[in-house]
C-alpha positions in Angstrom: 212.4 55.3 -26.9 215.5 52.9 -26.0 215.6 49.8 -27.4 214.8 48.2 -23.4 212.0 50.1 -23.0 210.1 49.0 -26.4 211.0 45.7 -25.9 209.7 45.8 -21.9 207.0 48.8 -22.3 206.0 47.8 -18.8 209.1 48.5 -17.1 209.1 52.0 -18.3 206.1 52.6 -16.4 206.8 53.4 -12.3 205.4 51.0 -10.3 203.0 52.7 -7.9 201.0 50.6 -4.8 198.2 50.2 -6.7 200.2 48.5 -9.7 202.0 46.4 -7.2 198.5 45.5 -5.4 197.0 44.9 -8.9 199.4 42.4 -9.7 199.7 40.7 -6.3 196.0 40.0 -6.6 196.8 38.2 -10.3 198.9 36.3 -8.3 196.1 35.6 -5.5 193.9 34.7 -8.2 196.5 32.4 -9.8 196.2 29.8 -6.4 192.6 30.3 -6.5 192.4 28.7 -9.8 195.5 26.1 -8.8 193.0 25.3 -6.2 190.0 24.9 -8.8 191.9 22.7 -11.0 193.6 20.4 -7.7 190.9 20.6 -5.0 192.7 17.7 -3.3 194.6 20.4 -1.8 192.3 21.6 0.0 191.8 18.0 1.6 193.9 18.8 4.8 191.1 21.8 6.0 188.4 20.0 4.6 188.8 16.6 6.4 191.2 17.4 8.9 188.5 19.6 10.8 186.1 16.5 10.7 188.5 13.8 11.8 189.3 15.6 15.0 185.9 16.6 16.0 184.8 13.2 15.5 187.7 11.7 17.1 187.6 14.1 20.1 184.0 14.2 20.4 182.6 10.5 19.9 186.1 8.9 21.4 187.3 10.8 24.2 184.1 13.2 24.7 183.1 11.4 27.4 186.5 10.5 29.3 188.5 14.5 29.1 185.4 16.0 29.9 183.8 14.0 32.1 180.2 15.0 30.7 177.9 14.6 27.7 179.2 14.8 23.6 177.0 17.9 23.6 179.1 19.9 26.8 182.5 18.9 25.1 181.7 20.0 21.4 180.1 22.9 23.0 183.7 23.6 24.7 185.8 21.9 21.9 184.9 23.3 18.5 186.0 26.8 19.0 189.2 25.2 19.9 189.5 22.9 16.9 188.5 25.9 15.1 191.9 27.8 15.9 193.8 25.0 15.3 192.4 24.0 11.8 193.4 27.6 10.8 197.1 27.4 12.2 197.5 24.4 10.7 196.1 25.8 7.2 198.7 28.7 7.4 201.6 25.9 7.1 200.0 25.3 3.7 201.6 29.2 2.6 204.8 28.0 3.4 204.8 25.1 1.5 203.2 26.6 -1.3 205.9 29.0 -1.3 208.9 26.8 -0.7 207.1 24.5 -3.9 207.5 28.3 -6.2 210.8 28.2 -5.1 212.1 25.1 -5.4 210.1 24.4 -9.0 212.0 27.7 -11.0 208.5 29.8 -11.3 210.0 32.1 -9.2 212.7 32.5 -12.0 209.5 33.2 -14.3 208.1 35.6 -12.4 211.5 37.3 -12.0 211.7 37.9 -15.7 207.8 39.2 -15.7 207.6 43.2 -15.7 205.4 43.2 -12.2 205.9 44.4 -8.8 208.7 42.4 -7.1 206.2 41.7 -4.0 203.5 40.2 -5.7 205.0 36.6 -5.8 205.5 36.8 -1.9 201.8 38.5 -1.0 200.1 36.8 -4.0 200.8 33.8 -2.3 199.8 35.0 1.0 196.6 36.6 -0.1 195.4 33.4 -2.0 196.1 31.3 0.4 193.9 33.0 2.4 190.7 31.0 0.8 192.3 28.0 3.3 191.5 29.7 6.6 187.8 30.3 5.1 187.3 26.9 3.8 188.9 25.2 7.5 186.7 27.8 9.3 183.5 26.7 7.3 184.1 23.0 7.8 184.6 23.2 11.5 181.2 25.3 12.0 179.1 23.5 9.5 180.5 19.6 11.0 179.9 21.5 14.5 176.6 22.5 13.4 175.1 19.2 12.2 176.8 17.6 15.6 174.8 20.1 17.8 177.0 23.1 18.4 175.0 26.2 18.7 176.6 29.9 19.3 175.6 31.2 22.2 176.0 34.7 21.4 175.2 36.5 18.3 176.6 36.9 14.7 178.6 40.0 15.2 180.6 38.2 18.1 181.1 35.5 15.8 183.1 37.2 13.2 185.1 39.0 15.8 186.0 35.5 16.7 187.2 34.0 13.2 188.8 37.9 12.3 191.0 37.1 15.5 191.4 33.6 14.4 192.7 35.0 10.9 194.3 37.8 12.2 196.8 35.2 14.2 196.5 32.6 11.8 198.1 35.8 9.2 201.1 36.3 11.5 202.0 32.7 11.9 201.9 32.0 8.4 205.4 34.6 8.5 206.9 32.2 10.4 206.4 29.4 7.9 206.9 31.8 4.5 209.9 32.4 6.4 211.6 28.9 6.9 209.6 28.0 3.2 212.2 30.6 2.0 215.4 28.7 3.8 214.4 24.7 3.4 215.0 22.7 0.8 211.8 21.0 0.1 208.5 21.2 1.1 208.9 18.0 2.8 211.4 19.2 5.4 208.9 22.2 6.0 206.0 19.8 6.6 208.3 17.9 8.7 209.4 20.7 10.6 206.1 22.4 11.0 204.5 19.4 12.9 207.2 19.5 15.2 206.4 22.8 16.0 202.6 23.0 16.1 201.8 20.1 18.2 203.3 21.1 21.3 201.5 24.6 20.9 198.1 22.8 19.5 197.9 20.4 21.8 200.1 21.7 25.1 196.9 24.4 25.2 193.7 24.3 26.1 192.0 23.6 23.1 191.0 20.2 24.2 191.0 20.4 28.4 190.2 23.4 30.8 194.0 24.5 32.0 193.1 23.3 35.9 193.2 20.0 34.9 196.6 19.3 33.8 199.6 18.8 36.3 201.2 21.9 37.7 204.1 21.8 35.4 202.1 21.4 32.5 199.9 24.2 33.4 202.4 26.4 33.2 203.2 26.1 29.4 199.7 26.1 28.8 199.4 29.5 30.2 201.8 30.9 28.2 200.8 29.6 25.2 199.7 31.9 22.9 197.1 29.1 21.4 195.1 29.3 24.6 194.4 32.9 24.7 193.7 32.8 21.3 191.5 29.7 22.2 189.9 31.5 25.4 189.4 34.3 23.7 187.3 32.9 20.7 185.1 30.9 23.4 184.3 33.6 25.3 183.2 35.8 21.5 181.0 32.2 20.5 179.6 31.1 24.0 179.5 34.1 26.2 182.8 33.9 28.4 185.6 36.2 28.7 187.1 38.2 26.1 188.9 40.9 26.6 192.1 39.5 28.4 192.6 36.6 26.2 192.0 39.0 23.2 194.2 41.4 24.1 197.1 38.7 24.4 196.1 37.2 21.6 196.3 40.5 19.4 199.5 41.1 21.5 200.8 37.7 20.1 199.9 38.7 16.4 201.4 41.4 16.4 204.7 40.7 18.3 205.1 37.5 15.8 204.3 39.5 12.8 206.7 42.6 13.9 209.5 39.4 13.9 209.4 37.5 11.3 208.0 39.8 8.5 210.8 41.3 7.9 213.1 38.7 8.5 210.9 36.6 5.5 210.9 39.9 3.7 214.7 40.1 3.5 215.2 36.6 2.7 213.3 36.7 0.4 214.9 39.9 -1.9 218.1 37.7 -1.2 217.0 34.8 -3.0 215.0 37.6 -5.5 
């Protein structure tokens, strides 16, 4: 036995995908229990959900849809529900970029573990933020009056699309977490982005409302099919063209910047 190998036994060993998953859920576990012991961060899909279905129900309800609280949250909260969860998946990004930044990436570096299990650790924990943002939204929804107008099985069709997308967007964010400097420039940077697609969709208004020119940027935006497509799985509408675009959009996204946040982040490994 060398001398590296008895004083790192566990590099000696070949790391094999279920090693590498092993460790990456350590990891997962690891912002589970940063979570536990700093719930505050979880107050951005724990309130946020509430503050916008109060603000769009009770204060504008009445003037976007034209009809009663009930008929908007009925139309609304599957919206607010896909945007909670995009907005969670900025929080892998910043969690990421804080790693970074902080040196425990260094730590981990010097750890005999799979050299992905920083990078999906991470994704896989944060993972627990879509399910908490999803949970808030339905239960606030519930106590408001929103009822599903389908069934159970249609339901978690809807919120696996919603993660499924949420999943592929969080790339985008691991990516730039991987290039910025702080998360403060990411959190910066991310708003810019998400509230032209959040709110240039029809998460809030039917499409056929909005001027012409607007309607066409709302069409295209891959936040109203995902939108469309988990109203029609929770209230009986179409599906399967707004789904298929939507797993189109998961996919393409995913297929792009994957790799590209994969590379970077060997480079900086």
């Amino acid at each position: 036995m060398t001398a590296s190998t008895a004083t790192w036994p566990g590099r000696a060993r070949r790391m094999t995908p279920a090693r590498a998953l092993r460790h990456a859920l350590t990891l997962a576990w690891r912002s589970l229990v940063r979570i536990r012991r700093n719930p505050e961060q979880l107050l951005d899909v724990t309130l946020q959900p509430i503050v916008f279905v109060t603000l769009f129900v009770f204060l504008f309800g009445g003037a976007i849809k034209g009809e009663s609280r009930h008929t908007y949250l009925q139309y609304v909260l599957p919206g607010i529900m896909v945007m909670t969860v995009l907005f969670a998946s900025i929080g892998t990004g910043i969690g990421l970029n804080t790693d970074v930044t902080k040196g425990i990436f260094d730590r981990f570096r010097s750890l005999p573990i799979s050299r992905s299990a920083p990078l999906t650790g991470t994704i896989m924990g944060d993972f627990i933020r879509y399910v908490v943002s999803v949970g808030m939204v339905f239960a606030y929804g519930s106590l408001l009056g929103f009822r599903i107008a389908t069934n159970p099985l249609a339901t978690l069709a809807a919120v696996g699309l919603i993660f499924v997308f949420g999943f592929a967007v969080g790339w985008i964010w691991v990516l730039l977490g991987l290039y910025v400097k702080s998360p403060q420039s990411l959190q910066g940077f991310s708003f810019i982005v998400m509230f032209p697609l959040a709110f240039g969709s029809n998460v809030f208004i039917q499409t056929s409302t909005l001027p012409g020119w607007l309607q066409a940027w709302v069409r295209v935006n891959p936040v109203t099919a995902l939108a469309s497509a988990t109203r029609g799985l929770m209230l009986n509408g179409p599906v399967a063209t707004p789904a298929w675009h939507s797993v189109a959009w998961s996919i393409a996204i995913t297929v792009v910047f994957a790799p590209l946040a994969v590379r970077r982040y060997r480079h900086i490994g």
